[in-house]
N, C-alpha and C positions, 0 to 999 in steps of 0.2 A: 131589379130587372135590367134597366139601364147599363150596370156594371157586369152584369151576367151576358149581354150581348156582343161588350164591347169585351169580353175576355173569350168570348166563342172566337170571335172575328181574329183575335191575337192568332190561337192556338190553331186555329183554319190556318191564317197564311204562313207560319213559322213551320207546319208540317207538308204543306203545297208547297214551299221552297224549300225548303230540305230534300223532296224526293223528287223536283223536277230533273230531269233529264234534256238538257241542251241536244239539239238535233241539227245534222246538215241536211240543207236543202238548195239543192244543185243542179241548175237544168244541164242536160248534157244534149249540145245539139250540131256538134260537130265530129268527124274520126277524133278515135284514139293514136297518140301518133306520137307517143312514150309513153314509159311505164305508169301503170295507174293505181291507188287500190281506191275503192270504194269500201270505206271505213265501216262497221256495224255499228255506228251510231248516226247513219245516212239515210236521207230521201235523195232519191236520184230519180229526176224526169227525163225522160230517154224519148227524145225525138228524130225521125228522121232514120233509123236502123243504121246507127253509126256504125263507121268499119275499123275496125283494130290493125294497123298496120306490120305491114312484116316485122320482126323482130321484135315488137311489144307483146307486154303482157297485162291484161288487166286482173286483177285479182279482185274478187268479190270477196268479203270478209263475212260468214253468220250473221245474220243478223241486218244486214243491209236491204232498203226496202227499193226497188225498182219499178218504176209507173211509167206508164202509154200516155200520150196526149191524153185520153180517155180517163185515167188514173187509174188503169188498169193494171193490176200487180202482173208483172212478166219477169221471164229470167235471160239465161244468158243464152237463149236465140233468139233475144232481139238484135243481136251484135252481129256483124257481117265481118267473120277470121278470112284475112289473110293468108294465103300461102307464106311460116314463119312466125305470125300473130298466134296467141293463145291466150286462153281466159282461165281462171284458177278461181274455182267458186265452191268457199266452204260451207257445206250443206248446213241447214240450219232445222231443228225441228216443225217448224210451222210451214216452213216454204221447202218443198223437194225439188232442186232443178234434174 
């Protein structure tokens, strides 16, 4: 029984770290003010309705998840464009911007 529990417990965490997945988790609480992207394998907290400054771009990658003070999933009009600022946000199945 003993041996049976301690080889559950092996095989639990040798398959839970094999398919963990590493996440960024990044508050964003100031402008954008160069180029950005926001990676698909990101949490990004978005406070304050930061402003993309002219001539940057920020690029949202699929897959990138964007949260409100709130944790409220939002997209890219939370972002205050610039006259010149732009945002490139690749749609993703789960989230329609």
């Amino acid at each position: 029984m003993k041996k049976t529990f301690i080889f559950s417990i092996i095989v639990f965490l040798t398959f839970s770290c094999e398919n963990s997945i590493v996440t960024q988790n990044k508050q964003i609480i100031s402008d954008i003010k160069a180029n950005t992207t926001f990676s698909s394998d990101g949490i990004y907290h978005i406070a304050n309705n930061p402003k993309i400054n002219k001539g940057v771009t920020l690029t949202i990658e699929s897959g990138a998840i964007l949260l409100n003070n709130r944790g409220d999933i939002v997209g890219p009009e939370t972002f205050t464009i610039e006259k010149g600022g732009k945002i490139v946000a690749e749609q993703s199945r789960q989230l329609h911007f």
